[in-house]
C-alpha positions as CSV (number, residue, x, y, z in Angstrom):
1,X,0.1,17.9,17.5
2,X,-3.0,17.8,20.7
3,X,-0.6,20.5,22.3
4,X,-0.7,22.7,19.5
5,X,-4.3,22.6,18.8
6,X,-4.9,22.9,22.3
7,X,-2.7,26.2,22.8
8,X,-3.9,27.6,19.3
9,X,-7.2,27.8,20.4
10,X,-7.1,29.6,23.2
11,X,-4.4,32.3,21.5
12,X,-6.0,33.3,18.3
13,X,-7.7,36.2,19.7
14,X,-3.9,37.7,21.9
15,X,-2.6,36.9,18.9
16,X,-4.7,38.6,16.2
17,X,-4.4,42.0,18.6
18,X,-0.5,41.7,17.9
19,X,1.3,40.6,21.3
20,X,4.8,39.4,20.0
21,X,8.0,40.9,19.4
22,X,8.6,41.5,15.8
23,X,11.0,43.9,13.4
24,X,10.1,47.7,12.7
25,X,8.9,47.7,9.2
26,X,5.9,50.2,8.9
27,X,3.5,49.7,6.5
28,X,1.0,52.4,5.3
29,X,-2.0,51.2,7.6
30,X,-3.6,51.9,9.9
31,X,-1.9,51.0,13.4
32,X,-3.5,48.7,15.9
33,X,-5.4,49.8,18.9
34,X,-3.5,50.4,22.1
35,X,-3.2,47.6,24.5
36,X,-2.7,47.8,28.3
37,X,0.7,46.3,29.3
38,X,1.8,45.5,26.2
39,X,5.1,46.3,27.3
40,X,4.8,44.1,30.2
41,X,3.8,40.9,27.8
42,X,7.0,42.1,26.0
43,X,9.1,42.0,28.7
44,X,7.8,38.6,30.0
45,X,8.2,37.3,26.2
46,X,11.8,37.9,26.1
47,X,12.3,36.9,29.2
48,X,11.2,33.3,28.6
49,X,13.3,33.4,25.1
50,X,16.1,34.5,27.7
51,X,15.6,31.6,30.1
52,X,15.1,28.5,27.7
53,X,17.1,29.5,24.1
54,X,19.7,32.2,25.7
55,X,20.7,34.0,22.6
56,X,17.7,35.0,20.9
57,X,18.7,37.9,18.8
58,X,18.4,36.4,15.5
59,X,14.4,35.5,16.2
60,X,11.9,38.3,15.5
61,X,7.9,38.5,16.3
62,X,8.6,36.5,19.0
63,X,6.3,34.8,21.0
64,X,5.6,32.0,23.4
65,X,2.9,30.4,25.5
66,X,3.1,27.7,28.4
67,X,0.9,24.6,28.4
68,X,0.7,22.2,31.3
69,X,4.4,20.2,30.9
70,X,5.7,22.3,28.5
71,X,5.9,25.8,26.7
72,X,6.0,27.0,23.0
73,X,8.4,29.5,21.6
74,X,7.5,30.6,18.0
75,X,9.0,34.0,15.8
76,X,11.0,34.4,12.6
77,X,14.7,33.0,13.2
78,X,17.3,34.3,10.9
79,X,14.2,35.0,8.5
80,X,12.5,31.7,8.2
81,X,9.4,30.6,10.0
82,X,10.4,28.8,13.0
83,X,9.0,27.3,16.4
84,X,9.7,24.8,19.4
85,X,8.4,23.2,22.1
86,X,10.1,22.9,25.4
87,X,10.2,21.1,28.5
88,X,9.1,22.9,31.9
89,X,10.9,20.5,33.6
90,X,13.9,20.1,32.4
91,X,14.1,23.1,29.7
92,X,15.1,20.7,27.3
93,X,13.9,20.9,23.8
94,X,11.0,18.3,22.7
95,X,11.0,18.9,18.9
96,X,11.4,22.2,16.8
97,X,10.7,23.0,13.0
98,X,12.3,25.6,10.9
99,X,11.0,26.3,7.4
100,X,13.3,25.8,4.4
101,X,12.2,29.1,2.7
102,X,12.9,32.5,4.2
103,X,10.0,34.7,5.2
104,X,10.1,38.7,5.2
105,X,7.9,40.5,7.8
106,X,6.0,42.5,5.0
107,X,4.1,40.0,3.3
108,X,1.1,40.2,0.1
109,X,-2.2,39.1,0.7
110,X,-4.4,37.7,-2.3
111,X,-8.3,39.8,-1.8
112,X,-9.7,37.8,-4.4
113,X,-10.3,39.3,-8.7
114,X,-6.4,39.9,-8.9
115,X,-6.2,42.2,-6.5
116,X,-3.7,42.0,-3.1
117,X,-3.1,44.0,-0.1
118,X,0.4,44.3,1.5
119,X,0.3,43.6,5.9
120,X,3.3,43.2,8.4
121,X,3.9,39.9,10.3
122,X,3.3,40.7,13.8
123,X,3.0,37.1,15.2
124,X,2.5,33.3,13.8
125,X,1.8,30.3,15.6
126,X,1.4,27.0,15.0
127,X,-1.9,25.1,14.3
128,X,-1.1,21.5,13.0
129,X,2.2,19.8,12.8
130,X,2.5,15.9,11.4
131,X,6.1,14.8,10.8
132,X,6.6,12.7,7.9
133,X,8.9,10.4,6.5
134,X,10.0,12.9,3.7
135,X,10.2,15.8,6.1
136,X,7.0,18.1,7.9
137,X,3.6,19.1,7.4
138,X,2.3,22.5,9.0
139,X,-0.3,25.1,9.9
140,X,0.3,28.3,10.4
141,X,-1.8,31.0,11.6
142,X,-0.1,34.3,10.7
143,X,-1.6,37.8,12.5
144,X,-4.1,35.7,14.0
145,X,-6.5,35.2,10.8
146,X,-4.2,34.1,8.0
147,X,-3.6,30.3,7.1
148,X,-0.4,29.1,5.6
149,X,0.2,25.4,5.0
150,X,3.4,24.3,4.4
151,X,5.0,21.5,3.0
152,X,8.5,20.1,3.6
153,X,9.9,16.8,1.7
154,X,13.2,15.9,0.8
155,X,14.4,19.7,1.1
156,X,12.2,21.1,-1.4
157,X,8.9,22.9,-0.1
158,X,5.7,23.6,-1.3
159,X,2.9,26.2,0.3
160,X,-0.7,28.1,-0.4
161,X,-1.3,31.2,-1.1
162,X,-2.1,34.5,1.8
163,X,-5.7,34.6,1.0
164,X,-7.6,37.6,3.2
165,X,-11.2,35.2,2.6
166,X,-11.4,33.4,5.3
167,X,-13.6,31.2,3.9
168,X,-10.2,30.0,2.1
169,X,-7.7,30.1,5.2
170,X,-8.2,26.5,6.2
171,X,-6.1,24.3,8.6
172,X,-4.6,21.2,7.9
173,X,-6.0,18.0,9.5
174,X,-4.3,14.4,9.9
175,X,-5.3,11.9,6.9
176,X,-4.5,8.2,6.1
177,X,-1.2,7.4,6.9
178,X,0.8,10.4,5.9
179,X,-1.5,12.2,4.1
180,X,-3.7,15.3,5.2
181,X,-7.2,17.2,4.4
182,X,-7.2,21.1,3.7
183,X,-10.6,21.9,3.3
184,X,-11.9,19.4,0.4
185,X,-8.8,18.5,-0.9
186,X,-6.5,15.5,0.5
187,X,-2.7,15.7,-0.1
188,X,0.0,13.4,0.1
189,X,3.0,14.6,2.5
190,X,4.3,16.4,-0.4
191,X,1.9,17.9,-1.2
192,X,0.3,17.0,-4.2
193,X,-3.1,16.3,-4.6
194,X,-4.6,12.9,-4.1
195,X,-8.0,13.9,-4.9
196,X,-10.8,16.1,-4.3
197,X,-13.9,15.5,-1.7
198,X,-17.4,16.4,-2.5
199,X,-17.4,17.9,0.8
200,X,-14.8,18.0,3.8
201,X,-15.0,15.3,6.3
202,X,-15.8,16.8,9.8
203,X,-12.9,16.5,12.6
204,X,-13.3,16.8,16.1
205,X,-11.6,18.8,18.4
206,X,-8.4,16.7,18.5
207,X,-8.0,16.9,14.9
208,X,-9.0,13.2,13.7
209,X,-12.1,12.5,11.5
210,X,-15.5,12.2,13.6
211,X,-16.5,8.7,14.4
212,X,-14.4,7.3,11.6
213,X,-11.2,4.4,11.6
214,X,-9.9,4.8,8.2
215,X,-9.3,2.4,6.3
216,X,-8.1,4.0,2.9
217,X,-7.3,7.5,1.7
218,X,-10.4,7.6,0.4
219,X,-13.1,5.6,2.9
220,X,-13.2,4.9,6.7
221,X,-15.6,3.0,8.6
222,X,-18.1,5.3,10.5
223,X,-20.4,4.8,13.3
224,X,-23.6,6.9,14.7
225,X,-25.3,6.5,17.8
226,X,-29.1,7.7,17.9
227,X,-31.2,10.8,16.6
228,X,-29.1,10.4,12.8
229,X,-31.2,10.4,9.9
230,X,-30.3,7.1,8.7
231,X,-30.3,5.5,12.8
232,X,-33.1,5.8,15.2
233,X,-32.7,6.3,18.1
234,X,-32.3,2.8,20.0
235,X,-30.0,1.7,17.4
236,X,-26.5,2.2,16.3
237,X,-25.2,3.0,12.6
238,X,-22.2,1.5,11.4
239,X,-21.3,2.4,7.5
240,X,-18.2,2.1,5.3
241,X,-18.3,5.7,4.1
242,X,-16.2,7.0,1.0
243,X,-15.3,10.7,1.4
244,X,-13.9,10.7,-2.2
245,X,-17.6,11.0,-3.4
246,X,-19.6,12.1,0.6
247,X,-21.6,8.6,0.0
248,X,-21.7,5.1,2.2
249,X,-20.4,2.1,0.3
250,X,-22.7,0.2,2.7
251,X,-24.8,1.3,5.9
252,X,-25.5,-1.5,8.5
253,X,-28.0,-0.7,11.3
254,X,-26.9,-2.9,15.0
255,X,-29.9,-3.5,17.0
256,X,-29.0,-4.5,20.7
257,X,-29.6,-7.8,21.8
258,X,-31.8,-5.8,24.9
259,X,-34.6,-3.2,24.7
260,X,-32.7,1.1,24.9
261,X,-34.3,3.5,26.2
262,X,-34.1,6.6,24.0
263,X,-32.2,8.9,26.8
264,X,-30.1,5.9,27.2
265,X,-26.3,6.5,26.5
266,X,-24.2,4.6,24.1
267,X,-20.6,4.3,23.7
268,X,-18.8,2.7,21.2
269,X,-15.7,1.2,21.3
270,X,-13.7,-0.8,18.5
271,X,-11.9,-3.5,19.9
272,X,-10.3,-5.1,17.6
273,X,-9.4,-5.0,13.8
274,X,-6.4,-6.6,12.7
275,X,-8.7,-8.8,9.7
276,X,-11.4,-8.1,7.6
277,X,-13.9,-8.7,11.1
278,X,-13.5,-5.5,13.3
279,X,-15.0,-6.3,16.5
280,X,-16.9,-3.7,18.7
281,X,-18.2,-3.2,22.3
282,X,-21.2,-1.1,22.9
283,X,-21.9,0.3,26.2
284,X,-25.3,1.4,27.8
285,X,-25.8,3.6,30.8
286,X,-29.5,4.5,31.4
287,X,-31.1,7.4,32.9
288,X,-30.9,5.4,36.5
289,X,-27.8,4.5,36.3
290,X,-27.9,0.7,35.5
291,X,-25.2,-0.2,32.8
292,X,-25.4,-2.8,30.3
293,X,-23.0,-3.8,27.6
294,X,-22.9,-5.7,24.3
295,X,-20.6,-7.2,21.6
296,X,-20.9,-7.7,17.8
297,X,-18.6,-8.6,15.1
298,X,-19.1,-7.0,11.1
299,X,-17.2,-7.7,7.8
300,X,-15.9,-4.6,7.1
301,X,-15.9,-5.7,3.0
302,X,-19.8,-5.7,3.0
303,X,-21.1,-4.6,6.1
304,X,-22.6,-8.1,7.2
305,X,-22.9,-9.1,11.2
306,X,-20.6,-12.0,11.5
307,X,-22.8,-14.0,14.7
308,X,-20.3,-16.8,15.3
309,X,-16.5,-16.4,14.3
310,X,-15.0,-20.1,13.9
311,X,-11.3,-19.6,14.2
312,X,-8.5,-21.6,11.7
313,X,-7.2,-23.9,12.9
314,X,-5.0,-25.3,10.1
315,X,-4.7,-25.6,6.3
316,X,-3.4,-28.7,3.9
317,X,-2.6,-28.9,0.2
318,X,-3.3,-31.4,-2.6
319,X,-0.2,-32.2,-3.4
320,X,3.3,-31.4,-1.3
321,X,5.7,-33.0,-4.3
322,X,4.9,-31.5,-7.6
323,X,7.5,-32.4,-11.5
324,X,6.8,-30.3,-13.9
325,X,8.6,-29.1,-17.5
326,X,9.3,-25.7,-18.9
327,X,5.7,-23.7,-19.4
328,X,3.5,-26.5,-17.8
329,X,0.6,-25.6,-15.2
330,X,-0.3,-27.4,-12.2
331,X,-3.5,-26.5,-10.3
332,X,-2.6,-26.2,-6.3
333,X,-6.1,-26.6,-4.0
334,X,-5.8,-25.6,-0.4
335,X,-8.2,-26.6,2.3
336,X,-8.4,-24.1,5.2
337,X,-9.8,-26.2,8.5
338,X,-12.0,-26.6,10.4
339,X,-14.8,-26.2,7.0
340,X,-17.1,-23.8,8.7
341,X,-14.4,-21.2,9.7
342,X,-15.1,-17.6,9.1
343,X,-12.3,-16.1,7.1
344,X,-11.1,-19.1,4.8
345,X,-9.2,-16.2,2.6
346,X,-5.2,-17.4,1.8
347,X,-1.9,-15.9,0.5
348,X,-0.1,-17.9,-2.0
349,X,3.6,-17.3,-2.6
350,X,6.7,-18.4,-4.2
351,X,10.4,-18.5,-2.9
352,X,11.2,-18.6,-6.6
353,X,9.4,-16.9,-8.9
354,X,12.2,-17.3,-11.4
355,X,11.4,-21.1,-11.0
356,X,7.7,-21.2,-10.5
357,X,5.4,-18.6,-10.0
358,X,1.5,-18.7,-8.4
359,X,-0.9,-16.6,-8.7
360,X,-3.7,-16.0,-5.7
361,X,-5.9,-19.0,-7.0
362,X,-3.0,-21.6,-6.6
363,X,-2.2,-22.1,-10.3
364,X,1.4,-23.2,-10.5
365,X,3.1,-21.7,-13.5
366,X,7.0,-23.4,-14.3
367,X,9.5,-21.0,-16.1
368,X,12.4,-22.5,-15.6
369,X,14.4,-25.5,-14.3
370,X,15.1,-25.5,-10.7
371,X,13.2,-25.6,-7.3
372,X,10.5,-23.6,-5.8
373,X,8.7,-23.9,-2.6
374,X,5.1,-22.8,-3.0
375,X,3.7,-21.9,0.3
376,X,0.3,-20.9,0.9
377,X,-0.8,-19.1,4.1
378,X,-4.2,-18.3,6.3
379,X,-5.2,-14.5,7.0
380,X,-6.7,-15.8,10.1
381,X,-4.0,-17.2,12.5
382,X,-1.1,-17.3,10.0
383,X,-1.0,-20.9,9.4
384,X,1.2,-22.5,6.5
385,X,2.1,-25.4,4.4
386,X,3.7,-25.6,1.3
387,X,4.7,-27.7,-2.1
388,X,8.0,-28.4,-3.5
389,X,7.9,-27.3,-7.1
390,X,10.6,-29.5,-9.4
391,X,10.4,-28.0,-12.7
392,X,12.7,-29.5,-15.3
393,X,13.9,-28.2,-18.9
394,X,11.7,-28.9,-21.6
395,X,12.6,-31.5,-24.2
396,X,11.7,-31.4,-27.4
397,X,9.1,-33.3,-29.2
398,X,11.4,-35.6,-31.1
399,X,8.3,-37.0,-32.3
400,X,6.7,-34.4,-34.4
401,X,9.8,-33.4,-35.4
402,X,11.5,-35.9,-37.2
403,X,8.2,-36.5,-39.3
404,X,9.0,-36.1,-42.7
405,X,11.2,-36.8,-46.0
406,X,15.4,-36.3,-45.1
407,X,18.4,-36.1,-47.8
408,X,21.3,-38.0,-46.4
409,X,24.6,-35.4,-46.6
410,X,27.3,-37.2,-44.8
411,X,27.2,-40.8,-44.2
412,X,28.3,-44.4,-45.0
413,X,24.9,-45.7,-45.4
414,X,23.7,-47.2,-48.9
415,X,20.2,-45.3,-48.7
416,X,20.4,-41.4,-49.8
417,X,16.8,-40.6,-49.0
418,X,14.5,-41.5,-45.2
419,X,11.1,-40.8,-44.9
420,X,9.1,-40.7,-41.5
421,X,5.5,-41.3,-41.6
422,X,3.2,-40.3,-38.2
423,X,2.4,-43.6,-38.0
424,X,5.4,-45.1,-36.8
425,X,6.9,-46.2,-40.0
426,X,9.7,-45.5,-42.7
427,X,11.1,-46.3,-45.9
428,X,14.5,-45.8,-46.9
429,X,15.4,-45.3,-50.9
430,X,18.2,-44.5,-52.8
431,X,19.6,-44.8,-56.4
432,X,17.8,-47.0,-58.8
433,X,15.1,-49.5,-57.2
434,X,16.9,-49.7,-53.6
435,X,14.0,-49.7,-50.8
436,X,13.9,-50.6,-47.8
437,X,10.7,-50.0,-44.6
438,X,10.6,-50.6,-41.6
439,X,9.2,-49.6,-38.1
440,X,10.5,-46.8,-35.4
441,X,9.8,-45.5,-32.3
442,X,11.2,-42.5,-30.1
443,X,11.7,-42.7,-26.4
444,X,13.6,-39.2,-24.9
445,X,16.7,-38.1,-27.4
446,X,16.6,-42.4,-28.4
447,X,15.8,-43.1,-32.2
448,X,15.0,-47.2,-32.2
449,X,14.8,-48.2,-35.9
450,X,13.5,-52.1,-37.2
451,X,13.7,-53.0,-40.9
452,X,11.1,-55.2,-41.9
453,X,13.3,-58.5,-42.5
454,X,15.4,-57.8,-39.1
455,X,13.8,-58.6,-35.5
456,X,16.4,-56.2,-33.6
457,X,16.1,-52.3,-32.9
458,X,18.9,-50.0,-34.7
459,X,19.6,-47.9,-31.4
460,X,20.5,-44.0,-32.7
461,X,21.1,-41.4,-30.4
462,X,19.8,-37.5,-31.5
463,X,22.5,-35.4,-31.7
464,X,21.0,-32.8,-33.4
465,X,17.1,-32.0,-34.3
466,X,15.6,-29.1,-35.8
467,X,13.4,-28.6,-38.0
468,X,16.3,-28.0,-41.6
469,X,18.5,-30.7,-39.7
470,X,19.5,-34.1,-38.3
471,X,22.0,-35.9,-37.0
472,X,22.4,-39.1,-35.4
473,X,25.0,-41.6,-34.2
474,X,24.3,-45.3,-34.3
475,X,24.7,-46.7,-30.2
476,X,25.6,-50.1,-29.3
477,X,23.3,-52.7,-28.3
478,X,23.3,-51.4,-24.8
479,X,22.3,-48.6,-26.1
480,X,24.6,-46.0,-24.6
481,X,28.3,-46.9,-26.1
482,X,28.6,-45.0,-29.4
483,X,29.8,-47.3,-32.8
484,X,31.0,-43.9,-34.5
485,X,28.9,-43.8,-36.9
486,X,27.7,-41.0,-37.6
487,X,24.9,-39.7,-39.8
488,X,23.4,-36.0,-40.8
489,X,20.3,-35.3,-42.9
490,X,19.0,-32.4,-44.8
491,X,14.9,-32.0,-44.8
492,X,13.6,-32.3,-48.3
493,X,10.1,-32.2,-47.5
């Protein structure tokens, strides 16, 4: 991508005057001024297609140009825009890009209000090229004056519109991650837009934004060095600046730790930002010649100088072992040590959400039975430790449930009707006066029943419990051999 904007540059004007090799369509304008040794810039044209590609009888408006390592053949080949970039050395081919739609050599030009005017392809060349994951991003410069931005993804292709304004023929420039700016617009790699700036960000002559690490598609982190409006001139401006909208999100001013001169030079360098601290290096040469340098760290989330970074150096949780049933919560607290360092921020995660899931606070949710390992994790220096998460079905509240007046429908017993009472008690009537009470308690799927004139529990296990039916059967002593008897009830009430 340098090469090409490098090489670009310096052809716009040869290339605007027509040097290339193209078809003999005429079109009803008026021809181009003569040009000394045109022929011989032919000749030397095909000669280089000749030496490099061989065959080149299927490219038209051919035309090439040699950089310092290698040289760049561009034309129309079998119809469809098409160029490469070669090796000096070896005459090998680096990369090459042909586009997916064809091109004829008489193309329309939009002059603005619905009208057009009709031109002949003499020449293109390349002025930005970004290969993507879904396929290729490029600038073309057609006759010289003419912009075409293309877009290739996944064998489909989208482009602009010939516009003669040249206030509208604008170049693509690299963007965040795949993504590029034309003009005020930024586009993802295929093309569609993303949003729309206030105004275009400013690029330097390599191509990437001026002063800016970005951080988003939409904001970067700038810096400014002396005679800015918003930085005088000993100081240096760094800003987290949101192109979306053309206004700073925050705007910190970094006054050296010695007294600048204001013909001073300052250079700044970012030397490292792999967290939320982005460390930078400024260096000052003054007008004699002595050199002085100075470091200073800044949270990039709110623009505040970080003086002394204290490092993790571990992290421990509140509990390692943690039981819980179907839909309960458990609150997880990490402690990030030593207590005074910098970035405390964590990740939480789960092996199985399925299990247990947490969210980014530590709060343990259980979903089902099973096993999770929760393990929480530092931003700064990637340490971890974990909890094993035990979460067990949820049994129902035999309790509440059984509560309540019961019909006896199969059964041996003498009572027909048993009542439950919340607090604790029962009474069991049938026909004529026959009533007896008594005590019970629950303990997991156990019913432990004591009439009033007995002093032993009446161990039952719960077959069955909901909220129309139950069933029991009477256990042994030991409270785990069935007798085989066996009882069901219908709720009354």
């Amino acid at each position: 991508m340098k090469l090409i904007r490098l090489l670009a540059t310096s052809l716009l004007v040869a290339l605007s005057m027509g040097i290339s090799s193209c078809g003999d369509d005429e079109l009803d304008v008026s021809p181009l001024p003569p040009i000394n040794n045109i022929e011989d810039e032919h000749t030397k044209i095909d000669k280089m297609f000749d030496e490099y590609i061989g065959d080149y009888s299927n490219i038209t408006c051919r035309f090439c140009q040699a950089g310092e390592s290698s040289i760049l053949f561009t034309g129309l080949k079998n119809k469809h825009l098409w160029f490469a970039e070669y090796e000096t050395a070896t005459k090998g081919i680096r990369f090459e890009w042909t586009d997916i739609e064809e091109t004829d050599t008489i193309q329309k030009v939009y002059k603005g209000y619905g009208e057009y005017e009709t031109i002949k392809l003499n020449n293109i060349f390349p002025l930005f090229h970004k290969k993507t994951t879904v396929g290729n991003i490029v600038t073309l410069a057609l006759n010289g004056y003419l912009r075409q931005n293309i877009f290739t993804f996944n064998g489909k292709t989208k482009r602009n519109q010939l516009q003669s304004d040249h206030s509208k023929n604008k170049t693509a420039y690299s963007w965040f991650q795949e993504s590029v700016f034309i003009g005020n617009c930024c586009y993802s790699n295929e093309g569609d837009t993303i949003y729309v700036a206030n105004q275009p960000p400013q690029f330097d002559s390599q191509g990437m934004p001026v002063d800016t690490e970005l951080i988003s598609y939409e904001e970067g982190i700038r810096f400014r060095t002396g005679y800015f409006e918003d930085v005088s001139a000993e100081n240096i401006s760094i800003s987290r600046y949101n192109y979306k909208d053309a206004k700073s999100v925050w705007a910190t001013r970094i006054v050296p730790p010695f007294d600048v001169t204001s013909d001073a030079k300052r250079v700044l360098a970012l030397t490292g930002n792999t967290t939320n601290i982005w460390n930078y290096k400024c260096e000052v040469t003054f007008y004699d010649g002595t050199k002085k340098d100075f470091t200073f760290k800044i949270n990039i989330d709110n623009g505040k100088i970080v003086t002394d970074e204290v490092k993790v150096t571990g992290i421990s949780i509140n509990e390692q072992f943690v039981s819980l049933k179907q839909g309960e919560a458990f609150q997880l607290i990490a402690t990030v040590q030593p207590d005074n360092a910098t970035n405390k921020k964590v990740t939480w995660s789960s092996s199985n959400e399925a299990v247990a899931n947490v969210n980014q606070d530590g709060l343990v949710t259980a979903n089902s039975a099973g096993e999770a390992n929760i393990t929480v994790t530092t931003e700064d220096g990637g340490f971890s430790t974990n909890a094993i998460v035990t979460v067990t079905k949820k049994q129902d509240d035999y309790t509440s449930l059984i509560i309540g007046k019961w019909k006896m429908t199969s059964g041996n017993a003498i009572a027909t009707h048993v009542t439950y009472k919340n607090d604790g008690t029962f009474e069991y009537t049938g026909s004529g006066t026959y009533k007896e009470v008594g005590k019970y308690k629950i303990d997991g799927k156990k019913l432990y029943e004591m009439f009033s004139d007995e002093d032993e529990w009446i161990i039952s296990d719960i077959l069955l419990l909901n909220s129309m039916t139950l069933s029991v059967q009477e256990l042994e002593a030991d409270g785990v051999t069935p007798t085989g008897q066996k009882y069901s009830y219908q709720r009354v009430e």
